[in-house]
C-alpha positions as CSV (number, residue, x, y, z in Angstrom):
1,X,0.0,0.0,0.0
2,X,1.2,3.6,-1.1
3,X,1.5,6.1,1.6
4,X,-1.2,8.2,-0.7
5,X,-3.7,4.4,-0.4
6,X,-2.9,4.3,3.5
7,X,-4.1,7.9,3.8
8,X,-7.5,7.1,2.1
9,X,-8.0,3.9,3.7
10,X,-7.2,5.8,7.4
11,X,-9.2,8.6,6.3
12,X,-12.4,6.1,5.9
13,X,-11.5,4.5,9.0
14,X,-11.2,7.8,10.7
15,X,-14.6,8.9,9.3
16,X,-16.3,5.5,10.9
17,X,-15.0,6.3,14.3
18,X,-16.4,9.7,14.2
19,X,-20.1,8.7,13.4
20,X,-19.7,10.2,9.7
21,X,-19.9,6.5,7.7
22,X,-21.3,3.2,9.1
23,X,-19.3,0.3,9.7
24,X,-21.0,-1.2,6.5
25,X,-19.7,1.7,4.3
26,X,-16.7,2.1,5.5
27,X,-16.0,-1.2,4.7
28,X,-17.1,-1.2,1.3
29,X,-14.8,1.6,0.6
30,X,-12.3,-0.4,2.1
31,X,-13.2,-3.1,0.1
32,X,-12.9,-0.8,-3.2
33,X,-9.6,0.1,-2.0
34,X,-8.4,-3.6,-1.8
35,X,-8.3,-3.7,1.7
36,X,-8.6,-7.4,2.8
37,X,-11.8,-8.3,5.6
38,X,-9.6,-8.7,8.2
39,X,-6.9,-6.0,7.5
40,X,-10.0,-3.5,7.1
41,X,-12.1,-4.8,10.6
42,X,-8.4,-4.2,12.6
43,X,-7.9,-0.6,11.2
44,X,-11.3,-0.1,12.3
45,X,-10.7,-1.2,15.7
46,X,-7.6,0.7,15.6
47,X,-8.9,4.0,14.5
48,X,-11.5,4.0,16.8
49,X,-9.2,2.8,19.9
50,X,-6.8,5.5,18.9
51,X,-9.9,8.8,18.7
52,X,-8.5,11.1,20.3
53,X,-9.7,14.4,18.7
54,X,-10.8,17.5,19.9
55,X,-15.3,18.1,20.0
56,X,-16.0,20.9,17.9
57,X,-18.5,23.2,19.0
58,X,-19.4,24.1,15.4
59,X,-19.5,27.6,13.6
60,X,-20.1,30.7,15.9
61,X,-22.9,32.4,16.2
62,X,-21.3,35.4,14.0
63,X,-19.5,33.1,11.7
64,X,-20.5,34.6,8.0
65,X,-23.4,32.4,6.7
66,X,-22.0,31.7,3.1
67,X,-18.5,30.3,3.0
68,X,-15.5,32.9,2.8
69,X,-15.3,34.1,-0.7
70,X,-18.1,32.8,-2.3
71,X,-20.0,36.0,-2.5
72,X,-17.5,37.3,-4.9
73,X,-17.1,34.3,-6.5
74,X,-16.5,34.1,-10.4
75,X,-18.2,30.8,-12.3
76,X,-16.1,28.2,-13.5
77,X,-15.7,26.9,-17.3
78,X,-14.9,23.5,-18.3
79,X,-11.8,23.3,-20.2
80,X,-9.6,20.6,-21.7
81,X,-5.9,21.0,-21.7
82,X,-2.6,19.1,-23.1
83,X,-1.5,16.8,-20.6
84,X,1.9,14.8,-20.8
85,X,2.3,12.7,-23.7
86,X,-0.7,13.0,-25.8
87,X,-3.3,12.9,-22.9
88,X,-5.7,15.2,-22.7
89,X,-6.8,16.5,-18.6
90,X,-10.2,18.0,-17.7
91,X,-10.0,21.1,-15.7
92,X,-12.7,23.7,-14.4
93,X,-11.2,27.2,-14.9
94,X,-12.1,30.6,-13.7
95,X,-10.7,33.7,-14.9
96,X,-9.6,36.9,-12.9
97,X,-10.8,40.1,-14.4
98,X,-7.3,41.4,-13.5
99,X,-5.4,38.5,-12.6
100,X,-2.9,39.3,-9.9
101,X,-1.4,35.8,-10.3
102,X,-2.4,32.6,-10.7
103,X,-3.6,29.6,-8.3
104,X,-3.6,25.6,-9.0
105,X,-6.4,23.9,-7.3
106,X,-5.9,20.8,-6.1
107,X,-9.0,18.4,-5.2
108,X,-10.0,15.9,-2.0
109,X,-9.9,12.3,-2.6
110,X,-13.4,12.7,-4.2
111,X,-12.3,14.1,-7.5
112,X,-13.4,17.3,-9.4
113,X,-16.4,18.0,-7.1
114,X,-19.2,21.4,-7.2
115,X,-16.9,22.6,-4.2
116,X,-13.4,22.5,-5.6
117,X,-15.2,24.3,-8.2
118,X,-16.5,26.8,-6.3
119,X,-12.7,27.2,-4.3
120,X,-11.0,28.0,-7.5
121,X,-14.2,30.6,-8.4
122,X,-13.3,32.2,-5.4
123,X,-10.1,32.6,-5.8
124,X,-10.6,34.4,-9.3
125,X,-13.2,36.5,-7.9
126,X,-10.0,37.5,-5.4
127,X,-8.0,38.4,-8.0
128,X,-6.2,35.1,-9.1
129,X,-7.3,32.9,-12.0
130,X,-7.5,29.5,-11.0
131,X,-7.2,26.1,-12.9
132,X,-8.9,23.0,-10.7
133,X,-7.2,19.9,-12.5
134,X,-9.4,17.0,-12.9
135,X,-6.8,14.0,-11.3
136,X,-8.9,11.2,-12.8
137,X,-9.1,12.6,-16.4
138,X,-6.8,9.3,-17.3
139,X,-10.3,7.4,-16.4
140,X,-12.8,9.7,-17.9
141,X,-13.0,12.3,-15.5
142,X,-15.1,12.2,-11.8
143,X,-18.3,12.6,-14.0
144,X,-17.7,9.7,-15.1
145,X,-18.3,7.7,-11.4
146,X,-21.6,7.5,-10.4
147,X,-20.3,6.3,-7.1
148,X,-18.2,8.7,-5.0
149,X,-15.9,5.7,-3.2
150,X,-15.5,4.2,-6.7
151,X,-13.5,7.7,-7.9
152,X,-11.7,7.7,-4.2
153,X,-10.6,3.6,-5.0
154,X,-9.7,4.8,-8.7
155,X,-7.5,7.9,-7.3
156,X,-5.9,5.5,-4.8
157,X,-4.6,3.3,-8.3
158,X,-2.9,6.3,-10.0
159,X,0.5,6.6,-9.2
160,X,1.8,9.4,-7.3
161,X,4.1,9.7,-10.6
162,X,1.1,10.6,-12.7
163,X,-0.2,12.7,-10.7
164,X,2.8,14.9,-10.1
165,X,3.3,15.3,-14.3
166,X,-0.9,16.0,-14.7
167,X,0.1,19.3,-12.4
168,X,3.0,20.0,-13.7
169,X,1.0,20.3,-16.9
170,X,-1.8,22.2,-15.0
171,X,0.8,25.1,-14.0
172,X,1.8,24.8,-17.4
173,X,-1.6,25.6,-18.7
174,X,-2.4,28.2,-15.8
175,X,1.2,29.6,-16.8
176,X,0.0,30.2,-20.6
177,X,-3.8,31.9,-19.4
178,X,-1.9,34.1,-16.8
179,X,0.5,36.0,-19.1
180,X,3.6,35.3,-17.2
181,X,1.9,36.3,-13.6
182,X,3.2,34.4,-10.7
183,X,2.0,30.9,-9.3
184,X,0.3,29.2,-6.0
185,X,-1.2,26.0,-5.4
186,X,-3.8,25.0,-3.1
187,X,-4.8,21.3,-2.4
188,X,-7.1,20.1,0.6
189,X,-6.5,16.9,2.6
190,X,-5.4,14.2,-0.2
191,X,-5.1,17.1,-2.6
192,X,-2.9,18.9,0.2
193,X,-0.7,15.9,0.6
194,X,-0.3,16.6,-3.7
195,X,0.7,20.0,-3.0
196,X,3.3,18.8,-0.8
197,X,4.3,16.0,-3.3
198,X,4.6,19.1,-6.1
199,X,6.8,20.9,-3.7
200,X,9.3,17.8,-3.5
201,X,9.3,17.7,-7.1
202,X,10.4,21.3,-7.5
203,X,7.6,22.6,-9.4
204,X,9.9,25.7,-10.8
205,X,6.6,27.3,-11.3
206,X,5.6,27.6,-8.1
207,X,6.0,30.8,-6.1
208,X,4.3,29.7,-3.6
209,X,1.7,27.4,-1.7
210,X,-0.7,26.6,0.9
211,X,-1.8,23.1,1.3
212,X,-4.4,22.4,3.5
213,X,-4.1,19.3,6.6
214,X,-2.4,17.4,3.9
215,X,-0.3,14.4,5.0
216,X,3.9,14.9,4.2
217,X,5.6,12.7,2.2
218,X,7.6,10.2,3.6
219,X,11.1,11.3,3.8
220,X,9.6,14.1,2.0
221,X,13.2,16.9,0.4
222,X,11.7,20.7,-0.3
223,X,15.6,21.1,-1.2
224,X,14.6,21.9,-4.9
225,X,11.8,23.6,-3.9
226,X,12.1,28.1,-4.6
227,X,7.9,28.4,-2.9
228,X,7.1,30.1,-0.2
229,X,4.5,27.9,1.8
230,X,2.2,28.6,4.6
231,X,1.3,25.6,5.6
232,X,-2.5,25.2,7.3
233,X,-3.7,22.3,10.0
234,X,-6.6,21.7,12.1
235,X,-5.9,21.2,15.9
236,X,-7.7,17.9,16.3
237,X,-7.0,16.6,13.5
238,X,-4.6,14.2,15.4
239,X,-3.7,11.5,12.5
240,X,-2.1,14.7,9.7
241,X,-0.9,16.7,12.5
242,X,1.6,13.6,12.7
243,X,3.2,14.5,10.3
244,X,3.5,18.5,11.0
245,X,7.1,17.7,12.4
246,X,8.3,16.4,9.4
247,X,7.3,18.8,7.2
248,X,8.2,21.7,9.7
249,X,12.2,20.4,9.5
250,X,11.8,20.3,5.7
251,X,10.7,23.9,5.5
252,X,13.3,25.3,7.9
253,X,16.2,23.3,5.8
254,X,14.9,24.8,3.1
255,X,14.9,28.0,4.8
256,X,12.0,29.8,2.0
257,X,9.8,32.3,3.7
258,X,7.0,29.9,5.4
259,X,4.5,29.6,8.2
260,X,2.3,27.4,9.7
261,X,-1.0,27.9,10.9
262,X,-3.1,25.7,13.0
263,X,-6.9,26.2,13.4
264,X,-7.7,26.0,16.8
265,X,-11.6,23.9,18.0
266,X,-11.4,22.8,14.2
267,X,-10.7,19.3,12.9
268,X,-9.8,17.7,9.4
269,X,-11.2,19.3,6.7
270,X,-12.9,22.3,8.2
271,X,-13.2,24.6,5.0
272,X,-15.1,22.5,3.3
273,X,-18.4,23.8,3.5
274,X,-20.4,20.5,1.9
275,X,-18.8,18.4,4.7
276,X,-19.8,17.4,8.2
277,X,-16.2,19.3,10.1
278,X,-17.5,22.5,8.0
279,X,-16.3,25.0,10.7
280,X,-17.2,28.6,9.1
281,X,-14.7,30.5,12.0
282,X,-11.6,28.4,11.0
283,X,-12.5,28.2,7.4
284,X,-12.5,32.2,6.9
285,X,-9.3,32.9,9.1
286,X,-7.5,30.0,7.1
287,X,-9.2,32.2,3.7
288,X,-7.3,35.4,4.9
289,X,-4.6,34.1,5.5
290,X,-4.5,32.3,2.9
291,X,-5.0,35.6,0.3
292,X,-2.5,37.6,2.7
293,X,0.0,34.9,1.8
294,X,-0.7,34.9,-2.0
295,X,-0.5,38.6,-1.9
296,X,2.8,38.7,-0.7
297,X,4.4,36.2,-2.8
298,X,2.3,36.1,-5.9
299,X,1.1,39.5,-6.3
């Protein structure tokens, strides 16, 4: 099992123990993942012995009541684009009517979903044009799974090789529609975990990033890496924060401008706004920082 699979197959397990998916689906998932019976009952057992997380109380009673950006927010288009080889990738784009840069999307383990969508519209009605790649194009796109855990299982197959060249490709792409402008990327949970794969690839592109409670890579080098990254966690989300440490010594060898931030009373995928750890107070702080960061470094 890839260290991109385990992630997925924790991330189900860790979604049983908090009352999100019943034991039944969260072991059909871990079934479409190729998790074995027994293998998928003890990481069960394990994840719920090891629950540890923080209760949220939920949004404030002042928190905004649409999420951070979206009343600004620009539509997206769906594009295709050269990929390597002779591919071709789906994207949804949206364009900045006076781009001050450009940001690369990068999606949860669900695929190309309404919300990523709606992220990179909100990012171009801040000012940056943003390209959301489409990381199952090579299967026909997320449109193309009627079943949510059968595009999760299908991402979990693609190797982390692939996925690395189809954004290269994307900043390539955003690179040609921005004019030259300077480049993020953003990725959330599995897609943050790709942001920090780009960053150990180099991604010369990149001026900078902010990947959400994504897990490091294993032995993961920024060494090659010129992008200023703010790096965002949740405070109970005990099984990424795991590998903060890691990634923390990676950034200060590579001694770029960075920064970590860590929502406090918010858990594991707290911006999204279509998901149960939706928290609306950590969600727009993480949003400011977040365009205080690109601002700085992108333009």
């Amino acid at each position: 099992m890839t260290p991109l699979q385990r992630y997925i197959a924790e991330e189900i397990a860790t979604d049983h123990a908090d009352g999100i998916l019943p034991r039944r689906e969260a072991l059909r998932r871990l079934a479409l993942l190729g998790v074995g019976a027994s293998a998928a009952v003890a990481l069960l057992a394990a994840c719920a012995g090891n629950d540890t997380r923080i209760t949220d109380g939920g949004p404030s009673p002042t928190a905004p009541s649409s999420p951070p950006g979206a009343a600004d927010a620009v539509p997206t288009t769906a594009i295709t684009f050269a990929g390597p080889g002779e591919t071709q990738l789906q994207a949804a784009w949206a364009a900045a009517q006076q781009p001050r840069g450009g940001v690369l999307v990068i999606h949860e383990n669900k695929g190309l979903t309404d919300h990523i969508r709606s992220v990179a519209g909100r990012f171009a009605g801040a000012g940056y044009s943003a390209l959301a790649v489409d990381l199952l194009s090579s299967r026909g796109g997320t449109a193309a799974f009627t079943d949510p855990a059968a595009a999760t299982a299908e991402l979990s197959r693609i190797p982390q090789e692939q996925f690395v060249a189809d954004l290269s490709a994307g900043l390539d792409e955003l690179q040609r529609r921005v004019g030259g402008k300077k480049l993020g990327a953003t990725g959330f949970c599995f897609g943050g975990g790709l942001t920090w794969l780009l960053l150990t690839s180099g991604a010369p592109l990149l001026a900078a990033a902010t990947p959400f409670y994504g897990p490091f890579p294993d032995n993961g080098d920024l060494s090659a890496s010129k992008a200023a990254v703010l790096a965002i966690y949740a405070a109970a989300d005990a099984r990424v924060n795991a590998s903060r440490p890691a990634a923390e010594a990676a950034l200060a060898r590579n001694g770029n401008p960075s920064e970590v931030f860590t929502a406090p009373n918010a858990d594991h995928a707290f911006f999204n706004d279509t998901g149960p750890r939706y928290n609306a107070t950590a969600a727009t702080e993480a949003w400011r920082r977040v365009l205080d960061w690109y601002s700085a470094y992108l333009g």
